[in-house]
C-alpha positions in Angstrom: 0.0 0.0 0.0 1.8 2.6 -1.5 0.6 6.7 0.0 2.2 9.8 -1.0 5.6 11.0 0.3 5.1 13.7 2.9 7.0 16.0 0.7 4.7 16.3 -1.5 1.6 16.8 0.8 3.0 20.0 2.0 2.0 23.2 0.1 4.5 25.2 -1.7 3.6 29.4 -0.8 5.9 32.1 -2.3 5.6 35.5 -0.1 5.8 38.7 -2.0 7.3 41.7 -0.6 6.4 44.8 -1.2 8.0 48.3 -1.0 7.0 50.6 1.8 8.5 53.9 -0.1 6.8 53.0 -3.3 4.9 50.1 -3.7 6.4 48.5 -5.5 7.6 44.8 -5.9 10.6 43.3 -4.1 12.8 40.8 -5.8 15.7 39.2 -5.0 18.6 39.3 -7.0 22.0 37.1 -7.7 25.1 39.6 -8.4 28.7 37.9 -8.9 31.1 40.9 -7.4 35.2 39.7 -6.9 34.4 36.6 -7.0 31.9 35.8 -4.7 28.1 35.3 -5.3 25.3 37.9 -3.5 21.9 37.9 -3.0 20.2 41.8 -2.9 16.7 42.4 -2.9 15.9 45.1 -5.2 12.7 47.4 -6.0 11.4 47.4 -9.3 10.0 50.7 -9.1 12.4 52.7 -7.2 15.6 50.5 -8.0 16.5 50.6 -4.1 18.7 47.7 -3.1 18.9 46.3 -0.1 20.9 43.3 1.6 17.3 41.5 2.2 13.5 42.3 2.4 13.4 42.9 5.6 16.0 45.9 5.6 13.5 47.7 3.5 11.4 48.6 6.4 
């Protein structure tokens, strides 16, 4: 008898973050800089870019 894996019972939810400045949507971005690989949230409206979502508050 053969059920489902529990991985793929769970539910999958992607949060959207929005700008408080300008309302607009937050995204996260992958930069390669001297050698090394970063992650930045960025704006699409304003073009702010932060370290992560949360810094934007």
């Amino acid at each position: 008898m053969a059920g489902a894996s529990k991985n793929s019972r769970t539910t999958v939810a992607t949060q959207k973050f929005i700008c408080p400045d300008c309302g607009g949507e937050i995204v996260m971005k992958t930069f390669f800089e001297n050698g090394k690989l970063k992650n930045l949230a960025e704006c699409q409206k304003c073009k702010r870019i932060e370290r992560r979502p949360k810094d934007f508050k």
